[in-house]
Each structure stands twice: as structure tokens, then as C-alpha cells.
C-alpha positions as CSV (number, residue, x, y, z in Angstrom):
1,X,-22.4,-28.1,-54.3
2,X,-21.5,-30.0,-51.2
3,X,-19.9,-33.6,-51.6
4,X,-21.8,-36.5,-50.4
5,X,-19.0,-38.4,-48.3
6,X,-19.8,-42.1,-48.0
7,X,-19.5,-43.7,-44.4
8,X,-17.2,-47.1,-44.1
9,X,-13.9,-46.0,-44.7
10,X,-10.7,-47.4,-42.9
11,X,-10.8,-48.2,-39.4
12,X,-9.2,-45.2,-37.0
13,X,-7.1,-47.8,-35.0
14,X,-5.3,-45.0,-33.7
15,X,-7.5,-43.3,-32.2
16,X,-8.6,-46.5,-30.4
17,X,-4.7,-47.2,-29.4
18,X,-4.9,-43.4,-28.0
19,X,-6.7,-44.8,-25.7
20,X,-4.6,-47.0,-23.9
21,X,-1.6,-44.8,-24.8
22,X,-2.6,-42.7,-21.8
23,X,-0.3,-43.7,-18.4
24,X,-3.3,-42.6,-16.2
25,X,-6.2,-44.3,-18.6
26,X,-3.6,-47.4,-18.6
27,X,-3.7,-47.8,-15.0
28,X,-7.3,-47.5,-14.7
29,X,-8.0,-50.1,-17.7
30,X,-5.8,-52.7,-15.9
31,X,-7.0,-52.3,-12.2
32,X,-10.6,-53.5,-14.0
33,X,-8.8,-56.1,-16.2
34,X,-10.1,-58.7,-13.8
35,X,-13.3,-58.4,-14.3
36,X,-14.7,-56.5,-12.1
37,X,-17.4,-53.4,-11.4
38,X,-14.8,-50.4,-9.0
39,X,-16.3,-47.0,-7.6
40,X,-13.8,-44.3,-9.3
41,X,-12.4,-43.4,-5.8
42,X,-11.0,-47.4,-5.7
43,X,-10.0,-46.3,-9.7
44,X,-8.2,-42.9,-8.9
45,X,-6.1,-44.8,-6.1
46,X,-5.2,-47.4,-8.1
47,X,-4.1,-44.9,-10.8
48,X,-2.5,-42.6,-8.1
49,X,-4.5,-39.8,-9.4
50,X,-7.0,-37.1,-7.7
51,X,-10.6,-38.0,-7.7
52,X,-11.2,-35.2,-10.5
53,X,-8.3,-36.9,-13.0
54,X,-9.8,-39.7,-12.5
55,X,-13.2,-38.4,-13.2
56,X,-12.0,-37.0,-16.1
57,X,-10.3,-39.7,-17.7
58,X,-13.4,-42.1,-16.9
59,X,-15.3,-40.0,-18.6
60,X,-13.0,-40.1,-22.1
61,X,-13.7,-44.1,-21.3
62,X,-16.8,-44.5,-20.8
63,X,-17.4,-42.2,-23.8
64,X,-15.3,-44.2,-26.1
65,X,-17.2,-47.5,-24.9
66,X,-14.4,-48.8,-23.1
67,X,-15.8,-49.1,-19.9
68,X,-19.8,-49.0,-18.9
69,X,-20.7,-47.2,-15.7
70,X,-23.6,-48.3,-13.2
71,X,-24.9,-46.2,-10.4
72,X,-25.9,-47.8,-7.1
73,X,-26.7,-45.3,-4.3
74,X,-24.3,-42.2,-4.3
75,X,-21.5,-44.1,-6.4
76,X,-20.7,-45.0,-9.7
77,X,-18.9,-48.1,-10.5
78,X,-17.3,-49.1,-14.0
79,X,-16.5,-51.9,-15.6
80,X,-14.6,-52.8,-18.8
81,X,-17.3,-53.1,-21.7
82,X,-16.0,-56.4,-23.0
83,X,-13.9,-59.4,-22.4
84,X,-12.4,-57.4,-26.0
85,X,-10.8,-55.3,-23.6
86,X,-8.9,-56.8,-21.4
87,X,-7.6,-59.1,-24.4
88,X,-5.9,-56.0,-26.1
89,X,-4.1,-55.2,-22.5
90,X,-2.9,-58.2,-22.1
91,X,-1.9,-58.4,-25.5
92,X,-0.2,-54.7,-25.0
93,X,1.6,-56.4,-22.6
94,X,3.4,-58.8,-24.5
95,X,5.7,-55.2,-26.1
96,X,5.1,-53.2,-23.1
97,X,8.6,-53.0,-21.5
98,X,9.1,-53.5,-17.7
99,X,8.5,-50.6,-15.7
100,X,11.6,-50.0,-13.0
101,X,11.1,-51.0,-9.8
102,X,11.5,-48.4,-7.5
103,X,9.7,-49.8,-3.9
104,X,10.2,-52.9,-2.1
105,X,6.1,-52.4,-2.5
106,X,6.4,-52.2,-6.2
107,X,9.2,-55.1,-7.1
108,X,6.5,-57.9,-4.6
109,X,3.5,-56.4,-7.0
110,X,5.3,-57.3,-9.9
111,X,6.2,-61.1,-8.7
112,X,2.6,-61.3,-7.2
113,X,1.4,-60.3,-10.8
114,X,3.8,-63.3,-12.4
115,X,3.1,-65.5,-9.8
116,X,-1.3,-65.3,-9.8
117,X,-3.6,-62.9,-11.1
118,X,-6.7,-62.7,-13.1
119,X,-7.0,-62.3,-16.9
120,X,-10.3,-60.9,-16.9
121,X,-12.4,-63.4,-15.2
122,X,-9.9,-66.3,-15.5
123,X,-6.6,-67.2,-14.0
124,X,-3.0,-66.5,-15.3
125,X,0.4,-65.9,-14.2
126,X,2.4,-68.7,-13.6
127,X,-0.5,-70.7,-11.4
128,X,-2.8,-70.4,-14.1
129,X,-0.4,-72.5,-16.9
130,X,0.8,-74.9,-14.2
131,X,-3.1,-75.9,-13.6
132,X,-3.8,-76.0,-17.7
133,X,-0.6,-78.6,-17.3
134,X,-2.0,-80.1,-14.6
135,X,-5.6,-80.5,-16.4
136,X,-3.6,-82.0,-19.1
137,X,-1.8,-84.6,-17.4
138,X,-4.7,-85.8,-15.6
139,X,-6.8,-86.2,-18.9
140,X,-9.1,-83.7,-18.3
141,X,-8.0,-81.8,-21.5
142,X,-6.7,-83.3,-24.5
143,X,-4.3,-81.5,-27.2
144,X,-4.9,-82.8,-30.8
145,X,-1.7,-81.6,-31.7
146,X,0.1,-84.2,-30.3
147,X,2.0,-81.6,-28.1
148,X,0.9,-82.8,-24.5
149,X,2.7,-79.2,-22.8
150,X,1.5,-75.5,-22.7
151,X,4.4,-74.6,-25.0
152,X,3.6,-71.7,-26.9
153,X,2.8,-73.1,-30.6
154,X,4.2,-72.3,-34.2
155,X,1.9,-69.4,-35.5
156,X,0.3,-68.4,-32.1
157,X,-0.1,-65.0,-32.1
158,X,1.8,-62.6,-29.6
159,X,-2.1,-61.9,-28.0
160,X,-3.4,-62.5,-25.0
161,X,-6.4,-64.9,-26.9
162,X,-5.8,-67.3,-29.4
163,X,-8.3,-67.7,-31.9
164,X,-7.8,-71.1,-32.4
165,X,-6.4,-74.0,-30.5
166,X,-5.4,-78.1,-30.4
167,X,-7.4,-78.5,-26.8
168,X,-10.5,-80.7,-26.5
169,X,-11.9,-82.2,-23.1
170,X,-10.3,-85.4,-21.9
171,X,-11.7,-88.6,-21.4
172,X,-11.5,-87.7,-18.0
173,X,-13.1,-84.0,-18.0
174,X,-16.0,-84.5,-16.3
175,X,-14.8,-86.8,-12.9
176,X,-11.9,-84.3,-12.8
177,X,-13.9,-80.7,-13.1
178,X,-16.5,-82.1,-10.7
179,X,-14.0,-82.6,-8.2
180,X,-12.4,-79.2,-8.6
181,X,-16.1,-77.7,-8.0
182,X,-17.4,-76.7,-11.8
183,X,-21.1,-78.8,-12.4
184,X,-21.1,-81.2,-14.5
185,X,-24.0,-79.4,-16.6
186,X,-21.7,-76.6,-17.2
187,X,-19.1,-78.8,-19.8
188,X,-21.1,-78.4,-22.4
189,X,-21.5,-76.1,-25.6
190,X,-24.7,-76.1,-25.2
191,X,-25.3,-73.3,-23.2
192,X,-27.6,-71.0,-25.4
193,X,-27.6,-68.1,-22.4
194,X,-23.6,-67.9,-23.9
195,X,-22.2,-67.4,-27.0
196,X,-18.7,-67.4,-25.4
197,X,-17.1,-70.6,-26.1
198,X,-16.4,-73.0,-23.2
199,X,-12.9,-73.9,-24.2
200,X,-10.2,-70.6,-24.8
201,X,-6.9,-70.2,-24.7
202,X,-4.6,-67.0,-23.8
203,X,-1.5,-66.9,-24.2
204,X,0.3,-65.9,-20.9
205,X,1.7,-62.7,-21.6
206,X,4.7,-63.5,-18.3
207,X,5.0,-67.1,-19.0
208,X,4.8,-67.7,-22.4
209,X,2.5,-70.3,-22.5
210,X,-1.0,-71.4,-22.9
211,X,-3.8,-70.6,-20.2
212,X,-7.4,-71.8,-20.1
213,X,-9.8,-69.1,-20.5
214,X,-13.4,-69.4,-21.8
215,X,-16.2,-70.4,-19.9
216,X,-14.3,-72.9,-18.5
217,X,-11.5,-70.9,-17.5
218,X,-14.6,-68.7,-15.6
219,X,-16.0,-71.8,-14.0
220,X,-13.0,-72.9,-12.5
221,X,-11.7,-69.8,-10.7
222,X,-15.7,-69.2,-9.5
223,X,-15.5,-72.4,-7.9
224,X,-11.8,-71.4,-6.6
225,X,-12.1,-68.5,-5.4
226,X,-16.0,-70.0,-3.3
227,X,-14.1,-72.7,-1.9
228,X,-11.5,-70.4,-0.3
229,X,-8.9,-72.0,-2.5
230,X,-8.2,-68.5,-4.2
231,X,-8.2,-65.0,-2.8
232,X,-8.0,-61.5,-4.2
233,X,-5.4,-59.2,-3.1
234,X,-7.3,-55.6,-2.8
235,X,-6.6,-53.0,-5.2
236,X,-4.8,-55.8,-7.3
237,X,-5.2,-57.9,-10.1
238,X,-2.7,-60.7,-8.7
239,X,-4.6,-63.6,-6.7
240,X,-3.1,-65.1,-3.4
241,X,-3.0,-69.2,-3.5
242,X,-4.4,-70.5,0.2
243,X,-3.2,-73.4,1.8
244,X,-6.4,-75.0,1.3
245,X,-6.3,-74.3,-2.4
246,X,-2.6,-75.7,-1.9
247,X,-3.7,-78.5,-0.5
248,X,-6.6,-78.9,-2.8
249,X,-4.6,-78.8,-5.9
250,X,-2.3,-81.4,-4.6
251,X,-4.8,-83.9,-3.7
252,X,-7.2,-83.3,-7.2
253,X,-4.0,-82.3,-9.9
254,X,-1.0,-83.6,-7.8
255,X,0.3,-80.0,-8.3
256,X,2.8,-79.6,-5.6
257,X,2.7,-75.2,-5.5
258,X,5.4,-74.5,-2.8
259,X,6.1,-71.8,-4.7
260,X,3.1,-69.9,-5.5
């Protein structure tokens, strides 16, 4: 007599930390960590692997509903899943130890990365909490905790996304978002074609500190990056400041960024 097994046992989370555990399937996870949709011959160089490697690991993936695949034309381009996703590597990258830097090339990556990049579709680094700051100070958000920095706070978890957190909009959100290029009819929670919340918070796995993420976060580095304020560095996750963006900041957050 064959015993009836019944489904719903404990979760494998090993098998899903396999996943990551991979130095070649951990490259290619964070080269699409900002968000976006890369042809697997952009993915093998970015996990200096051959094409068939790459293919290979894609295919492990994909098949594990890490990434989703779309075909346009002759190529193939992936994409993580979920936001889900990229949480987990940033949050991997709060233990993950620094890799040694062997190149000139790789030790300017690694500032680059600390400096600006993208948390999925949002910014973080050390631009990304100087802005959040900035959006404090200038009343655009407001922090219920009576805490008016980005200082990581008592119980936060070492994640990239906090589940909860003191930030509201400010009295003045709206004059303030407007005139950094997000519409007015987008600071709302109201959107029903979302479910994603329009205020989230990361905490910045190089920094320390809090980040704005959510919808917000999304709006905001859109309107960046179409005002030529922000640029992406190919093959990267890090994010180049322009001096119009410079300049911009200054003017609308009186964030002076000689450093960035």
C-alpha cells in the first residue's frame, strides 16, 4: 500500500538560496537588479562567461522563476521576475564580504556602485540617501518618528526593504515633487493599476541608511533619468550624476554633490 504524502510541508529555502549561491548565476542576477530586460549576450559579458554558460545558467533561472524571458526578433531578453528579487540581493549584500580588487577597472566599479546606482528601479548608493535627506529637509517627506535623518532605526532589518517605516509626505510634497518632474496625480495611493505602495524604504546596503523606494522612488529616477539629470553607465548598475542633474538638485534640494 503506497502512502498518501500530503503537499505543504516546510519551505526548501535552500534550494532557493542555491540559487544565488552560484558566482556565475550571481553575476547575472545583479547585472538585471536595475530593472531592466538584457539579451543573454549583454548577460554572458557581464558575467564573463561564454554565451553557452550563460545559456545554461539562464536556463536554471528562468526555470526556477527568477527571471522571465521575452523574445523580440532573433533575441531573447530576461528580466528579474519580481521586485522580490532584487530585494534578496541587496539584502545578500549586507553579509556578502568585499570582493578584492584586482584592476584599476574593478576598484572605480566598486566606488561608482557606492557612489550611484539603481536598486531595482530606484536610486541608491550614497546619491540616493543624500536626496531622501534632501526630501526631508525641504518638507517633502515627513518622519513620524521624530528622527528627521536617514539613520538606520532600532529593529530595522539588515534587508534591502523595510516592511515598515516613520515616513509620510510633507506638507510640502506636492510643490517639491512637481518641481523635480513626478505629476502631481501620481502622489497618491490611489492608484488601483498598482498594488505597490507609493512610499518604501530600503535600507542602503553601502551606506547604512534609509532610501526611498516604492512608487515614488520609481517616479523620481523616471523623471531623472528623462530630464538628463541621471545617466546609466553601460553594462552597470551604478548611475552617473550630470551637471545638469548637479545643478538641478542644487537649485530644487540645495544639495551641493561635488562629490558624486
Amino acid at each position: 500500500m503506497t502512502a498518501t504524502i500530503a503537499p505543504g510541508g516546510d519551505l526548501d529555502i535552500a534550494a532557493a538560496a542555491g540559487l544565488f549561491a552560484d558566482p556565475t548565476r550571481a553575476r547575472v542576477l545583479m547585472a538585471l537588479s536595475d530593472g531592466r530586460a538584457l539579451p543573454a549576450s549583454v548577460l554572458a559579458a557581464e558575467a564573463a562567461v561564454t554565451p553557452q554558460a550563460a545559456s545554461t545558467q539562464l536556463a536554471r533561472l528562468t526555470g526556477a522563476g527568477l527571471l522571465t524571458v521575452e523574445r523580440s526578433g532573433r533575441h531573447r531578453y530576461y528580466q528579474l521576475a519580481t521586485g522580490q528579487v532584487a530585494v534578496v540581493l541587496e539584502a545578500l549584500a549586507q553579509l556578502a564580504p568585499m570582493q578584492p580588487v584586482r584592476s584599476l577597472r574593478h576598484s572605480t566599479r566598486a566606488t561608482q556602485l557606492r557612489s550611484a546606482r539603481t536598486c531595482y528601479d530606484h536610486l541608491a548608493g550614497r546619491l540616493g540617501v543624500q536626496i531622501t535627506q534632501a526630501l526631508i529637509d525641504a518638507g517633502a517627506l515627513a518622519a513620524g518618528d521624530g528622527i528627521t535623518d536617514t539613520r538606520r532605526r532600532p529593529g530595522d532589518r539588515l534587508s534591502s526593504q523595510l516592511t515598515e517605516h516613520p515616513y509620510t509626505l510633507g506638507p510640502h510634497a506636492t510643490q517639491i515633487l512637481v518641481s523635480l518632474g513626478v505629476a502631481a496625480d501620481r502622489l497618491t495611493d490611489n492608484d488601483r493599476s498598482s498594488q505597490r505602495p507609493l512610499l518604501r524604504f530600503c535600507l542602503d546596503w553601502s551606506e547604512q541608511q534609509h532610501h526611498l523606494a516604492g512608487r515614488l522612488g520609481a517616479h523620481l529616477l523616471a523623471a531623472f533619468i528623462e530630464a538628463g539629470w541621471i545617466t546609466r553607465i553601460q553594462g552597470q548598475r551604478a548611475v552617473r550624476l550630470t551637471d545638469t542633474g548637479r545643478h538641478g538638485l542644487h537649485t530644487r534640494l540645495g544639495l551641493d554633490l561635488l562629490d558624486t
